[in-house]
N, C-alpha and C positions, 0 to 999 in steps of 0.2 A: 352516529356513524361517521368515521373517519372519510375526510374528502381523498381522492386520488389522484395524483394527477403526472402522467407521464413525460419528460420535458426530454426535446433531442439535446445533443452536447454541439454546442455548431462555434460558440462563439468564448469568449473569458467569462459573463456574469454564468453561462452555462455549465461551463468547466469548473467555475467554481462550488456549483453545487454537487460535484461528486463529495460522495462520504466516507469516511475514515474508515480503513478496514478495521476487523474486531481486534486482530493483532499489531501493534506497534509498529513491530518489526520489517510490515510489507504496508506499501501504500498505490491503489490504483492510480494517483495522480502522479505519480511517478513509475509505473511499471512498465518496460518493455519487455520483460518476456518474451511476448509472440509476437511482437516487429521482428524479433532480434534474433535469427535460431542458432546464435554460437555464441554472444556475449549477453544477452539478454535478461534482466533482472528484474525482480518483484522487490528489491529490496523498497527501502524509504530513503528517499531524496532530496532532502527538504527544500537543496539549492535548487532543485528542476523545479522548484512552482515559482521561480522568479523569471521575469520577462527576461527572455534573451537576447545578452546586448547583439547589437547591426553587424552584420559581417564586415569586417574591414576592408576598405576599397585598395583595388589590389595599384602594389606601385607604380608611378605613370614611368613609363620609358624615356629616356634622355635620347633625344635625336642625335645621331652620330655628326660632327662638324664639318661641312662638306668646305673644304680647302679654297674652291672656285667659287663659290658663294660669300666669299667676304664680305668684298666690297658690297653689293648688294645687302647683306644683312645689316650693315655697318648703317647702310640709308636708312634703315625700318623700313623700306618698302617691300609689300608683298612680291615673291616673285609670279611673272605674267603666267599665264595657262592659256595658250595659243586653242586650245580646244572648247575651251569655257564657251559660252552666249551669252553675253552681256543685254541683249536688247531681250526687254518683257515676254511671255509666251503670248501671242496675239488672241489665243482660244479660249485665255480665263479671263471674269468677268472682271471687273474691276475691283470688288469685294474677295475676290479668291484667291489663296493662297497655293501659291505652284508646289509646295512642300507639305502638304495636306493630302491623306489618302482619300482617293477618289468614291465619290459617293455615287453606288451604285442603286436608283431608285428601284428597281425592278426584284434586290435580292431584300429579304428580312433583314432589319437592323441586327446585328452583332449580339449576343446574350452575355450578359454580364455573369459572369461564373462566380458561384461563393467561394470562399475560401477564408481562412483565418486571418488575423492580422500580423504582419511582417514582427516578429521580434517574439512571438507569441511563447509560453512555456513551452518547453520539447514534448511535452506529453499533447496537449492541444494540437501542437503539430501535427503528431502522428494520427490524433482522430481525426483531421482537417483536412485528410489529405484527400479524403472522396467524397469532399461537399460538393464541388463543380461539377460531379461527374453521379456518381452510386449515389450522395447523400450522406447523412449524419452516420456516424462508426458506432456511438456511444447511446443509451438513454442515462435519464436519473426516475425513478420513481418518487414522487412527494407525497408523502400522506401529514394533510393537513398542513401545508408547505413544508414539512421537512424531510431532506434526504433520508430516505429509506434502504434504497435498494439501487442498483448500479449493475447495467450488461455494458459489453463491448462484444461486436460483432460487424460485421460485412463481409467482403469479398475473400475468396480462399486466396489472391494472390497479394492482399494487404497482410496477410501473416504467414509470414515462412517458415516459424515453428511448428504451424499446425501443416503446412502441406510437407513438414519433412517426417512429422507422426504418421498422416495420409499416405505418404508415399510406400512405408512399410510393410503395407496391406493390398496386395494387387486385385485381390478381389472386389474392393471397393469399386462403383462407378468413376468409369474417366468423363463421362458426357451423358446431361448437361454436371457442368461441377457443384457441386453445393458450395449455399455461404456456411460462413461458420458462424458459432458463440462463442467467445474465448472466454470471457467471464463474466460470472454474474455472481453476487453475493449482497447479502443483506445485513445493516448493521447491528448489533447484539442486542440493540433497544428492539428491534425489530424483528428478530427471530420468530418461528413458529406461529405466525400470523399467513402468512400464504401470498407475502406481498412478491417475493422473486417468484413465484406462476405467472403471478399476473402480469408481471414488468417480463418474461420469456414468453406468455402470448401477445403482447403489444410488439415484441421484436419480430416474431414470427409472421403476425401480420403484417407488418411494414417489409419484411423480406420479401414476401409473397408478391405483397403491388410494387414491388420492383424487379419483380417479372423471374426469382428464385424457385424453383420446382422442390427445393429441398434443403433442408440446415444441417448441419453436424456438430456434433463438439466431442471433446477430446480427456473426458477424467483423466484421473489419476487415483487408483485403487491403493491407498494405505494411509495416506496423510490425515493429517487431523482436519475439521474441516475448515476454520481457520485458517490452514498453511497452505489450502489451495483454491487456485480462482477458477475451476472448472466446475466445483461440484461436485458429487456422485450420483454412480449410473443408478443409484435409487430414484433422487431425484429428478432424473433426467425422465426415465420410466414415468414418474408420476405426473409431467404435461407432454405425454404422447409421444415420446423418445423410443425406438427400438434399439437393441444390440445388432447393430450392421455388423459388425466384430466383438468377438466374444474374450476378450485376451484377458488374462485373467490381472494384468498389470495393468494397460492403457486399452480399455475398450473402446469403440467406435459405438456412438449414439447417432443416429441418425433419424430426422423428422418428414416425413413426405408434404410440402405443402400444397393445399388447393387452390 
């Protein structure tokens, strides 16, 4: 029996186990789509899996040359600051630094928030973006360590494609909001084995303990299934998906969680 095993996407060795989509032409490691609801693309991006270089540090300002400060500038001496305090803070120990924020004994030490690493691909990025806070966006499922099966999901307000699909539909609940699935798909080795159920009940649970009443996601009725990362509401139906919206183009699946 094939081992399982479901790994979040939080960090690069993570990220790099996402799996090639069936078709060429679209790659999850490159897909904003549902970041992006006016330029957003599924294409393949080969240059997005390269670390991105440091944001350039912005120009330093040239001090304008104040006319009556010549002579002084001329000396290299600083000029005075009649307001400064020159003599030590009497209140710190002698080991303490006056320019050190103050350590409050009585409050919990500070939480160090996840997040990715500075320069990270764009793609990592945008799964990275609710490690500190929600948590991982992505899994991978591995059977028998290899890349199988691949979701992206979390909060309705990390994808504005799907709340402007959402929006369409008034009848939809406003409160509490559901997460979403934006995609899940399984590589062609891996077809019709039933590994994307099980990697959509590992998301489901993990939505649920962080405290979601309910999931949704967003087909798309005609495409082959290849050209899209939602699925169909057949599939959707067969791990406990309802038709919240019945539309006969982009229906609403919706999951109730316990």
């Amino acid at each position: 029996m094939a081992a399982i095993r479901v790994v979040d996407v939080v960090d690069d060795p993570t990220f790099r186990l996402l799996p090639p989509c069936a078709d060429p032409r679209f790659d999850h490691r490159t897909c904003d789509y549902w970041e992006d609801a006016d330029r957003g693309s599924k294409a393949s991006r080969p240059s997005w899996l390269d670390a991105a270089p440091p944001a350039p540090e912005p120009p330093r300002r040239i001090a304008a040359v104040n006319p009556f400060l010549a002579d002084l500038e001329a000396s290299g001496a600083p000029p005075a600051n009649p307001f400064a305090v020159s003599r030590p803070n009497p209140f710190l120990a002698p080991d303490e630094d006056d320019a050190a924020p103050a350590d409050n004994p009585f409050a919990p030490p500070p939480k160090v928030r996840a997040m990715v690493e500075p320069g990270a691909p764009r793609k990592l990025q945008l799964l990275g973006r609710g490690l500190g806070v929600a948590g991982s966006y992505a899994k991978v499922l591995l059977r028998d360590e290899v890349p199988a099966a691949y979701a992206q999901f979390g909060p309705l307000s990390a994808y504005p494609r799907a709340q402007r699909t959402r929006d369409l539909y008034a009848a939809l609940p406003d409160s509490p909001l559901p997460a979403v699935i934006t995609c899940i798909a399984s590589t062609a080795e891996a077809r019709h084995e039933g590994l994307a159920r099980q990697l959509v009940d590992a998301v489901c649970d993990d939505l649920g303990r962080r405290g979601f009443s309910a999931v949704e996601v967003y087909p798309e009725v005609g495409p082959k299934p290849d050209e899209t990362s939602a699925a169909t509401p057949g599939f959707w139906e067969s791990v406990g998906f309802r038709r919240a919206v019945d539309d006969a183009r982009f229906p609403v699946m919706r999951r109730e969680l316990e």
